[in-house]
C-alpha positions as CSV (number, residue, x, y, z in Angstrom):
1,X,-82.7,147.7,66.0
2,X,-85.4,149.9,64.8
3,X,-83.0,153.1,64.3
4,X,-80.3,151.6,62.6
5,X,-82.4,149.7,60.1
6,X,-83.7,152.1,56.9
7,X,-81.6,155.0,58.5
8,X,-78.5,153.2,56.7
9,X,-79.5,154.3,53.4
10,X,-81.2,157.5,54.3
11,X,-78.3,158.9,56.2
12,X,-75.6,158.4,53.6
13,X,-78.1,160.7,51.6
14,X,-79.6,162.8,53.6
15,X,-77.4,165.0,56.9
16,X,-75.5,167.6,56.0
17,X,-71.9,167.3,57.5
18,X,-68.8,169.0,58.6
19,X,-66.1,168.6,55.3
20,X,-62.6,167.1,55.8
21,X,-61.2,169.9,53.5
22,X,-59.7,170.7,50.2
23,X,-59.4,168.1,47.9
24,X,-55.7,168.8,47.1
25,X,-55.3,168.2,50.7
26,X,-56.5,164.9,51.8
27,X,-57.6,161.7,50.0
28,X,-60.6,161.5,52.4
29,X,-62.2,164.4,51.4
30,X,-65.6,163.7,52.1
31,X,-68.3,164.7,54.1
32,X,-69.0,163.2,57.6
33,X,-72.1,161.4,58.0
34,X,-75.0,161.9,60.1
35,X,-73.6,165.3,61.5
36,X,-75.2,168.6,61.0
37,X,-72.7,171.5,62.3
38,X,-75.4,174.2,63.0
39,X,-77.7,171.7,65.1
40,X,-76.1,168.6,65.3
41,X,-74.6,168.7,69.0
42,X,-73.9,165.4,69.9
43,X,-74.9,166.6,73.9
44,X,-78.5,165.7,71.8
45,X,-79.7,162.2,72.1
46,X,-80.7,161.9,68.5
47,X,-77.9,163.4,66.7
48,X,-76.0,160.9,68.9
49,X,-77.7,158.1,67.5
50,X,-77.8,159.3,64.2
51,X,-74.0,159.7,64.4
52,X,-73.5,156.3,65.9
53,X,-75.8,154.7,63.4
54,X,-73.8,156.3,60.4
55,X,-70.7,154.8,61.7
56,X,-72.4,151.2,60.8
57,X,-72.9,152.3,57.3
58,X,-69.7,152.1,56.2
59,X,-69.7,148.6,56.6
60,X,-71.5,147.4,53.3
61,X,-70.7,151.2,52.0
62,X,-73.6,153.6,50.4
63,X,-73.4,151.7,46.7
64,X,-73.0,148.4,44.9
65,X,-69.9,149.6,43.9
66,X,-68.0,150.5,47.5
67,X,-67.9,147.8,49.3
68,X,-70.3,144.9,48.0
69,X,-68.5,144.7,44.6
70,X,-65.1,144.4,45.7
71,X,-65.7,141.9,48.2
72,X,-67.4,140.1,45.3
73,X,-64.4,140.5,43.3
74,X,-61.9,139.2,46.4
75,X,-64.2,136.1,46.5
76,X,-63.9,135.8,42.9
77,X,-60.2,135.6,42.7
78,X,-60.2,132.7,45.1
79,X,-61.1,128.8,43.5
80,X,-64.7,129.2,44.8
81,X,-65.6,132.0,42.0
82,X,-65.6,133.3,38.9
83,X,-66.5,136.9,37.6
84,X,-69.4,135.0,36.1
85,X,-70.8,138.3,33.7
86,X,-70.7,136.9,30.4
87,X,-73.5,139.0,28.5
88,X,-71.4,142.6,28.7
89,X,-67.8,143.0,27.8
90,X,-66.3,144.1,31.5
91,X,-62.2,143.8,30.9
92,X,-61.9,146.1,34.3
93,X,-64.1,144.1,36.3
94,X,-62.8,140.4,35.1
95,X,-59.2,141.4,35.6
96,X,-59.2,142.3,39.0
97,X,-60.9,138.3,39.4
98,X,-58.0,136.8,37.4
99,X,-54.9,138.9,38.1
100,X,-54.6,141.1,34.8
101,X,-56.1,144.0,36.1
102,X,-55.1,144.6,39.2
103,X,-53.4,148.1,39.6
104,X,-53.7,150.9,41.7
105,X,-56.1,152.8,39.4
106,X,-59.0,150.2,39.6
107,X,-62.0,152.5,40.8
108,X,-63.4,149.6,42.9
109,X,-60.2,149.2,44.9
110,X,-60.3,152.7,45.7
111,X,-63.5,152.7,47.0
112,X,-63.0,150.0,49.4
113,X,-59.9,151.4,50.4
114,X,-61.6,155.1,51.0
115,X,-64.7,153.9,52.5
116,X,-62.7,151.7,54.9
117,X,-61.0,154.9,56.3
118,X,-63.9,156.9,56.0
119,X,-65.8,154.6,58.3
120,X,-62.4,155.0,60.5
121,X,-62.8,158.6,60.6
122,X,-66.3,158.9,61.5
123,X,-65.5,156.3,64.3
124,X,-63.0,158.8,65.3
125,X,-65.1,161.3,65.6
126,X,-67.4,159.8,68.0
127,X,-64.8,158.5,70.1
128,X,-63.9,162.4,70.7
129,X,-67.1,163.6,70.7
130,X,-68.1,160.7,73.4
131,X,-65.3,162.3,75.5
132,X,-67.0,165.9,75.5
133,X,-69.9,165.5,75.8
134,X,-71.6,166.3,79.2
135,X,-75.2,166.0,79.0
136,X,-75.7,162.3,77.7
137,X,-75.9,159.8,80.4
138,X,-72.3,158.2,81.1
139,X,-73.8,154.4,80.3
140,X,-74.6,155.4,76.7
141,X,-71.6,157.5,76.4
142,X,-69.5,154.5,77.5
143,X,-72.0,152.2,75.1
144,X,-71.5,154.5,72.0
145,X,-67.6,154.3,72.6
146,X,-67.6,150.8,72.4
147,X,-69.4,150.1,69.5
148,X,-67.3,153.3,68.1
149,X,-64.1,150.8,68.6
150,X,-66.0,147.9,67.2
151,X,-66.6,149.2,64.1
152,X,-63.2,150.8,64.1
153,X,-61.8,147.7,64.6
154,X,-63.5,146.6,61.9
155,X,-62.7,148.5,59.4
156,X,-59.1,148.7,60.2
157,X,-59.1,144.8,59.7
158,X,-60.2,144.8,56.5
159,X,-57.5,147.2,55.5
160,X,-54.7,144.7,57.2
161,X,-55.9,142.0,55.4
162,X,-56.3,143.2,51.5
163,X,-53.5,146.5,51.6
164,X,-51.3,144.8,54.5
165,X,-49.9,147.8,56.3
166,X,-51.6,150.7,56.6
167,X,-52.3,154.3,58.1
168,X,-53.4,154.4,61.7
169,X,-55.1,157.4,62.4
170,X,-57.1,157.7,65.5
171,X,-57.3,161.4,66.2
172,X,-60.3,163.3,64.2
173,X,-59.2,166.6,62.6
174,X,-61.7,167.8,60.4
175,X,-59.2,169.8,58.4
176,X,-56.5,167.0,57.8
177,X,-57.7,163.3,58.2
178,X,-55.1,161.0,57.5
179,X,-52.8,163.5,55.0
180,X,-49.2,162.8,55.5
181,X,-49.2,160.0,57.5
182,X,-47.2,156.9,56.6
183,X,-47.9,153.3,56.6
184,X,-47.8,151.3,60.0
185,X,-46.5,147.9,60.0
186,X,-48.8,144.9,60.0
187,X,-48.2,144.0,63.6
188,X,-49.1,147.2,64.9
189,X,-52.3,147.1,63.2
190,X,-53.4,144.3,64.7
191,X,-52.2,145.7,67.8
192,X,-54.2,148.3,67.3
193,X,-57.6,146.0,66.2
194,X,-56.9,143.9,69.3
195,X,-56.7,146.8,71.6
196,X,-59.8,148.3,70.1
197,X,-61.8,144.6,70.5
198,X,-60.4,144.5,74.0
199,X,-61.6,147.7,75.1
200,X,-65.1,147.5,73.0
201,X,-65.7,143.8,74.9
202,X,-65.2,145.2,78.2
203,X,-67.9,147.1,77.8
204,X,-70.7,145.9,75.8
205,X,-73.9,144.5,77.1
206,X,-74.8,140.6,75.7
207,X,-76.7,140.2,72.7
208,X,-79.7,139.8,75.3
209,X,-79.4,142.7,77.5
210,X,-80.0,144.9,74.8
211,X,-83.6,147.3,74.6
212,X,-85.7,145.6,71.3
213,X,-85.3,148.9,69.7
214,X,-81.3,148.3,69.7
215,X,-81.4,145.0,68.9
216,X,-78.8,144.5,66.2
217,X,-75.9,147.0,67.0
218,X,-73.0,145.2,68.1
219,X,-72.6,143.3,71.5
220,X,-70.0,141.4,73.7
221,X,-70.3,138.2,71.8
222,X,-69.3,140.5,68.5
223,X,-66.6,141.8,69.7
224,X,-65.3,138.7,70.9
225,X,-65.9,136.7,67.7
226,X,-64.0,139.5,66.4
227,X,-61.3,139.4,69.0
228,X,-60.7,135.9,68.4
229,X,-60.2,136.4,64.7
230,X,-57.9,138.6,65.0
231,X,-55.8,136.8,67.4
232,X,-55.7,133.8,64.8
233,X,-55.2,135.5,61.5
234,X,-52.5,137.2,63.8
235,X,-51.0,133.6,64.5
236,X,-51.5,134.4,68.6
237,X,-53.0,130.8,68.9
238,X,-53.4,130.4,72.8
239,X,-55.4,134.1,72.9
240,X,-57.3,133.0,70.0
241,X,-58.5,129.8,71.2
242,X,-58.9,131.3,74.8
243,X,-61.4,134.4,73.1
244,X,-63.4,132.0,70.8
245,X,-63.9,129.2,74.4
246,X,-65.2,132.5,76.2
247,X,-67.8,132.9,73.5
248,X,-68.4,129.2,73.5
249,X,-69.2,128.9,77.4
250,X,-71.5,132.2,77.4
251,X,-74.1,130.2,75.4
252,X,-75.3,133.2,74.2
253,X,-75.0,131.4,70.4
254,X,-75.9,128.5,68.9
255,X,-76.6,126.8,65.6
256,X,-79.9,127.0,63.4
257,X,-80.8,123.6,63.8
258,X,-81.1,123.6,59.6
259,X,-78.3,125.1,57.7
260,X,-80.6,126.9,54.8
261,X,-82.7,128.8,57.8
262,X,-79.3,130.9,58.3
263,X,-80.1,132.6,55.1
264,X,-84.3,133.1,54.9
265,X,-84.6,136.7,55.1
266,X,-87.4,136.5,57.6
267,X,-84.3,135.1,59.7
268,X,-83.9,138.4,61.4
269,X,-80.9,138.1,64.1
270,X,-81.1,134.6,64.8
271,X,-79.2,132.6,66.7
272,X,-76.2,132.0,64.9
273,X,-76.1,135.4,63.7
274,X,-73.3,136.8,65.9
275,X,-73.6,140.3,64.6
276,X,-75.5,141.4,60.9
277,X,-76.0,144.5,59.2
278,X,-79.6,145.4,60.1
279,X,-82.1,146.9,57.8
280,X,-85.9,147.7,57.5
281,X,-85.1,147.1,53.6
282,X,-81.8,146.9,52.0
283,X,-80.0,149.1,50.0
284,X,-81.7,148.4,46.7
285,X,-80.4,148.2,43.3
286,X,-84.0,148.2,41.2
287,X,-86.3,146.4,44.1
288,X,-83.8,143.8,44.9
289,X,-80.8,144.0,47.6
290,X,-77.2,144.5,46.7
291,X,-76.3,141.3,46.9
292,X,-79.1,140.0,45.7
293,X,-79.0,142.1,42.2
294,X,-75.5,141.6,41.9
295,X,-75.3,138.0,42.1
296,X,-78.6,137.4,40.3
297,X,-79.4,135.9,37.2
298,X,-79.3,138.6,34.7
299,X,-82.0,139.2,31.9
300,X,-84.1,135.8,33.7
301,X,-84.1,136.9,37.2
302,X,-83.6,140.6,37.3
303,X,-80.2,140.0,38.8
304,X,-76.8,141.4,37.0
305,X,-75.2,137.9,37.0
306,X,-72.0,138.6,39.4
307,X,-70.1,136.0,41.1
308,X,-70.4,132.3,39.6
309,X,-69.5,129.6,41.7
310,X,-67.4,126.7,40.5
311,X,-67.2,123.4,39.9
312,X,-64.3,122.9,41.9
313,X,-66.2,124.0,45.0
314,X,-69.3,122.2,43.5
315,X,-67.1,118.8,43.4
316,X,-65.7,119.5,47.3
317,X,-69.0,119.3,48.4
318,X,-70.1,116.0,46.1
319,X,-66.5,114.3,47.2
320,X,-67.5,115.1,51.4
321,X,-70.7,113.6,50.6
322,X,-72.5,117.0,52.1
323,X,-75.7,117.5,49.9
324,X,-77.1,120.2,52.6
325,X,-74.7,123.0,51.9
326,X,-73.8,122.0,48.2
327,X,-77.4,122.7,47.6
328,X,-78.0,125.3,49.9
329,X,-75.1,127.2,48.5
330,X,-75.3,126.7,44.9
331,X,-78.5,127.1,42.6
332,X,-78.1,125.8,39.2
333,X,-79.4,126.8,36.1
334,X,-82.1,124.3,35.2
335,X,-82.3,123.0,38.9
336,X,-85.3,122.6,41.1
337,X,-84.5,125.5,43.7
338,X,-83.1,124.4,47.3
339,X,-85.7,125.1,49.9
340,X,-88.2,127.0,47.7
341,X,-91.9,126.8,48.1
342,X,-93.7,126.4,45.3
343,X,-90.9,124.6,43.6
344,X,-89.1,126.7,41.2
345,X,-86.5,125.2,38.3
346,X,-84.0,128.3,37.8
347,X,-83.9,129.4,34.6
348,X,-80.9,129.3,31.9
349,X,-80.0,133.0,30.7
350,X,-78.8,132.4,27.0
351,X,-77.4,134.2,24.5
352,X,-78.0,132.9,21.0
353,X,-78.2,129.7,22.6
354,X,-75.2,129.7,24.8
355,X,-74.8,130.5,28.3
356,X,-74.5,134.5,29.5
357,X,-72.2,133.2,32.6
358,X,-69.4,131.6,33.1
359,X,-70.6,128.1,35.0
360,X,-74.7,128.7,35.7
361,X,-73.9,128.1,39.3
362,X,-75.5,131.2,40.9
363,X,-75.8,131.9,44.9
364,X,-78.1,130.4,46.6
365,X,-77.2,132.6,49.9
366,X,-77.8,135.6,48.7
367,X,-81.1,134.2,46.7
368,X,-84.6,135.6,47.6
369,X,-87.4,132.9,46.6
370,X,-90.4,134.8,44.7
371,X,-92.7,134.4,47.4
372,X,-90.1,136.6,49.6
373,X,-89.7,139.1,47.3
374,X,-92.0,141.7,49.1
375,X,-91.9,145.5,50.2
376,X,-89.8,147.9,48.3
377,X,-87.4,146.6,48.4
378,X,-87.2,143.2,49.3
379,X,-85.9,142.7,53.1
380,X,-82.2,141.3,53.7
381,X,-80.1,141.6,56.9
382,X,-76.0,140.6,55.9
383,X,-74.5,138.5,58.6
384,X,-71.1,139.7,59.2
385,X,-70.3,136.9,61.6
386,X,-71.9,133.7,63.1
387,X,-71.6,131.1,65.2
388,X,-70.3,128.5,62.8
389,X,-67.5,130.4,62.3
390,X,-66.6,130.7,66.0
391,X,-66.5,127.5,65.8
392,X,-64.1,126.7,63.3
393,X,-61.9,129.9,64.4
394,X,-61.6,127.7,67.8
395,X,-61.0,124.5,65.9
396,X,-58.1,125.8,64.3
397,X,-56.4,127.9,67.5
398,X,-56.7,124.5,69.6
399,X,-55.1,122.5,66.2
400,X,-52.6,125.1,66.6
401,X,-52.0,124.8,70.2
402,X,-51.9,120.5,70.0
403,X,-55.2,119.8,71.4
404,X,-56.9,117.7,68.9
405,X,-59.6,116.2,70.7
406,X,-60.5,119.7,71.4
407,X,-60.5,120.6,67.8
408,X,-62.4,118.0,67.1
409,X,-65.0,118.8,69.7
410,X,-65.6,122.2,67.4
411,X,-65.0,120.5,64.3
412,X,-67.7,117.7,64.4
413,X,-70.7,120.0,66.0
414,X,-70.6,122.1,62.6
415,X,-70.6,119.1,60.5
416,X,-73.0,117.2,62.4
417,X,-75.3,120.1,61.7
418,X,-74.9,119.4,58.3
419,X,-75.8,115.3,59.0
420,X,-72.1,114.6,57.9
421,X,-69.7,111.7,59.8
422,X,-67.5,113.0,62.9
423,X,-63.7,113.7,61.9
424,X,-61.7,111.2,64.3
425,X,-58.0,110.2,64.9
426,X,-57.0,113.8,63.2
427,X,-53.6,115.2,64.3
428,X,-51.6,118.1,63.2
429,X,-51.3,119.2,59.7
430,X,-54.0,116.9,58.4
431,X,-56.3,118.2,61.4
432,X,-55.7,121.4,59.8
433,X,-56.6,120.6,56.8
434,X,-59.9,119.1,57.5
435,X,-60.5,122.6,59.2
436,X,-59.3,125.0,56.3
437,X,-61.8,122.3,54.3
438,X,-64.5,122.5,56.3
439,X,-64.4,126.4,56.4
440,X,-64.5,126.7,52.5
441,X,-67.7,124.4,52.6
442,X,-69.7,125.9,55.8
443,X,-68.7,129.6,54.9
444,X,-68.3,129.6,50.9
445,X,-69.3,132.8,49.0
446,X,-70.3,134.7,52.2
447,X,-68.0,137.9,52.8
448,X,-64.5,137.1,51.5
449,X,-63.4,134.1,53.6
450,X,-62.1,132.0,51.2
451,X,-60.3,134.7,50.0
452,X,-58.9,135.5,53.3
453,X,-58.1,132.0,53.9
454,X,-56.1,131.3,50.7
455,X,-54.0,134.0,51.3
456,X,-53.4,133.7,55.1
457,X,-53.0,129.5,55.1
458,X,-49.3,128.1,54.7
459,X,-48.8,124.9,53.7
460,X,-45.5,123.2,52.4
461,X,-44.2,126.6,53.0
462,X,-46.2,128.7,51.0
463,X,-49.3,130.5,50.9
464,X,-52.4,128.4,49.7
465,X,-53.0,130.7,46.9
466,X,-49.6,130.0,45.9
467,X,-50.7,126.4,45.7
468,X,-53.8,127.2,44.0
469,X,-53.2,129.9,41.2
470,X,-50.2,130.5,39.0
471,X,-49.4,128.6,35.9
472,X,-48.7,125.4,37.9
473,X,-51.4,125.9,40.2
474,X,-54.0,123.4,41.2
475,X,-56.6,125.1,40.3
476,X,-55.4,126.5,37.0
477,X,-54.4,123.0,36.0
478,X,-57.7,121.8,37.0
479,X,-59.4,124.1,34.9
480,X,-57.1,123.3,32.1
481,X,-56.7,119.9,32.0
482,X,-59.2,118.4,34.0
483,X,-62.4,120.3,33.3
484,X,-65.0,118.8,31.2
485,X,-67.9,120.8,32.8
486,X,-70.1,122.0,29.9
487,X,-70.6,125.3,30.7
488,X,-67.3,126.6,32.3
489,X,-65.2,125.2,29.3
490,X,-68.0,126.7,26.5
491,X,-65.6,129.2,26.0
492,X,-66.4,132.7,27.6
493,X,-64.6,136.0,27.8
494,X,-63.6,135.7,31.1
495,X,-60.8,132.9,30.8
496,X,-60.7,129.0,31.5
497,X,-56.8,129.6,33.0
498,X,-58.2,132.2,35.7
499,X,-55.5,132.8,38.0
500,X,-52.7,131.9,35.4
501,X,-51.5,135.3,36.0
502,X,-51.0,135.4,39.4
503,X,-47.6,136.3,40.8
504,X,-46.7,135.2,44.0
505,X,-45.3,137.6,46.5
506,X,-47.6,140.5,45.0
507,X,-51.0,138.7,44.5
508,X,-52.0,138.2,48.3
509,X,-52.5,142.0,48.6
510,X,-54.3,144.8,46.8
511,X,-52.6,147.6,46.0
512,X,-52.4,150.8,47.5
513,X,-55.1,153.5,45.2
514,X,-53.4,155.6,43.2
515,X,-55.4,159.0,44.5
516,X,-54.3,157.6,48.4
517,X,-50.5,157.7,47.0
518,X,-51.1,160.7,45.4
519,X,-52.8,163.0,48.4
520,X,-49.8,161.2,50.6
521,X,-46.0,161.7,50.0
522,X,-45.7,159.6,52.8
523,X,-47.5,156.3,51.8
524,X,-45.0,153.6,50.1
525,X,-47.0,151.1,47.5
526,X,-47.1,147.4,47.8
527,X,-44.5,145.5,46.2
528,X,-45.4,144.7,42.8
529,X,-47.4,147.6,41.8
């Protein structure tokens, strides 16, 4: 999709925009993207595009440090991660991964939480402005609504599922935004995501029927995915499995035949990918991507070393026997690189001869080999969705609804991709189970799904993260007790007891910012905080 691509980054720098006004007035103070008031009609082709373009922005943000960060620190407060930074003193940044810090003055909470409803309000505005216009054709007009809904979908799910309820503003005023409007209640917001899903499918062509030049922005099958999730984080089983079957039977998607090709960066839009973030080069940080740089080896790789993986996800995969993700997901320090050509041994950052991060288990995913590391920057697309995923979403909706041979059906074509053993003879909790299991391997590190999953998944009664952090959690007592890896238990500033301080009942959501409270009289913060 040739004009979404570089015009990511160049249009979070570079239109002038219409302001939301004073700064004492609204939390989203902040120019509009993409929209130039003295020429920027939006009765023009281009400024449409531009405008519609911006909207995707929002979704990794304009910096490291809106959006990329704090879904690095989500995934890092789960049992998959750790911080991992162990050559700088970050207190901020390590207590929002183990529970100390988390408070409603934490910058990088705010700017997920603002750049969510900033993407919400520029959605907005194209919605209206579709409706005015007169001299666009009414295809495209209809087109750009959709995808306007998609995205605003979007974004208003990631606000459900880290601050819980939440302003829904769908109007555009440029002098107000969402000043003075209270929270909405958790089922509305889905409501309101569903809706938006609904009316964005009805609409958008397949992945195939769009022009080469558009190829990228989102499509039926997106929205779909999309729907589906929503329905089963939602706990509307029947619709969810329904959604995800109507993706299935399209055939639009399928698997990459080998699970490390999902992640080359010359794997442009392939066939798993459901819908990706498309640039000509990414948002660099140095010549690298975001995620890339963040998650890099610092000092040895030019990466800032973000976002260790542990060795309680290293020891899932070595227990299911699945060598094709374990190494495809984690790269070692001192290990031969997965799928690398020439061979490469990743090397060991040290510090006075002990290890600058917390385990040495970087991510693989996110990894570009040297021989890939070309342009300025380096190219990366980041898949928001994918087939996989689908898969398991309808998996879990039919374990839900009692069909287990079903389940299985979904189950078994993402492990066979993997060359692991069908799941047979499953039924009801421990069929769930397998499923919650096999999305932590097939999906770890990428977004915040194990996050997401930890905190939405009851079992025994409680929430898994219940289960899994908390002085007697699993994963704390693990760590604690069990633990004899070399490096995690070395002894590091970020602590061996991560998640210790959890507290149940306030943990599973992120508080409301402190400058959002403090713009709106009307907003009530989480419990907790």
């Amino acid at each position: 999709m040739q004009p979404i691509k570089r015009y990511f980054t160049i249009l979070l720098a570079a239109f002038a925009v219409v302001t939301a006004g004073s700064c004492s007035k609204s939390f989203l103070d902040k120019e509009l993207i993409g929209i130039n008031p003295q020429s920027g009609s939006l009765d023009n082709e281009e400024n449409a595009r531009a405008t519609m373009n911006a909207c995707y922005a929002y979704i990794d943000g304009g910096d490291w440090n809106q959006v990329w960060f704090p879904r690095l620190q989500m995934e890092s407060s789960s049992d998959n991660g750790w911080a991992a930074n162990d050559y700088q003193d970050r207190p901020i940044e390590v207590g929002v991964s183990d529970f100390t810090g988390v408070n409603p003055f934490v910058s990088y909470i705010e700017n997920f939480y603002k750049n969510m409803h900033e993407g919400i309000r520029n959605c907005n505005y194209m919605i209206k402005g579709m409706q005015e216009v007169t001299a666009l054709p009414q295809a495209l007009r209809d087109r750009y609504t959709a995808e306007a809904k998609f995205l605003r979908a979007y974004f208003y799910f990631e606000l459900v599922k880290n601050f819980g309820a939440d302003v829904i503003n769908n109007n555009f005023d440029p002098a107000d935004a969402t000043t003075f409007l209270p929270r909405s209640p958790v089922a509305d917001l889905y409501k309101q995501i569903i809706q938006d899903l609904q009316e964005a499918a009805a609409v958008l062509p397949e992945r195939d029927q769009y022009a080469s030049v558009d190829v990228g922005r989102a499509a039926k099958g997106a929205a779909l995915g999309l729907l589906a999730k929503a329905y089963l984080f939602s706990g509307d089983y029947p619709n969810a499995e329904t959604t995800a079957q109507a993706v299935i039977t399209a055939k639009k998607y399928s698997l990459e035949t080998r699970f490390s090709r999902i992640f080359e960066p010359e794997n442009v839009n392939g066939v798993e990918s459901m819908f990706e973030v498309n640039y000509v080069n990414a948002a660099p940080l140095s010549r690298g991507p975001i995620p890339g740089v963040l998650t890099g080896a610092a000092s040895v790789d030019g990466g800032w070393g973000w976002f260790g993986l542990t060795s309680d996800l290293e020891n899932a995969y070595l227990a299911e026997g699945d060598d094709i993700r374990r190494t495809a997901t984690i790269l070692k320090a001192g290990e031969q690189v997965d799928n690398e050509t020439p061979a490469r041994i990743f090397p060991q950052h040290l510090i006075n001869g002990k290890p600058a991060h917390t385990s040495f288990r970087y991510y693989r995913k996110f990894y570009i080999p040297l021989a890939k590391r070309v342009g300025d920057p380096w190219p990366y697309n980041h898949i928001i969705m994918r087939y996989a995923e689908l898969l398991l979403i309808h998996a879990e909706a039919a374990a839900f609804n009692n069909k287990p041979d079903v389940a299985l059906l979904s189950l078994n074509e993402v492990r066979n991709r993997v060359e692991l053993d069908d799941r047979s003879g499953l039924t009801g909790d421990a069929l769930k189970a397998a499923i919650w299991q096999e999305r932590r391997l097939e999906l770890a590190g990428e977004g915040t799904f194990r996050w997401d999953d930890i905190r939405r998944i009851t079992t025994g009664g409680k929430k898994l993260i219940a289960l899994l952090m908390g002085a007697n959690g699993t994963f704390v007592k693990y760590n604690t007790t069990v633990n004899t890896d070399p490096v995690e238990t070395a002894g590091h500033r970020e602590p061996l007891n991560k998640g210790f301080y959890f507290r149940e009942g306030v943990h599973e959501l992120w508080p409301i910012p402190a400058a959002a409270m403090n713009s709106n009289g009307a907003l009530e913060q989480n419990h907790g905080y």
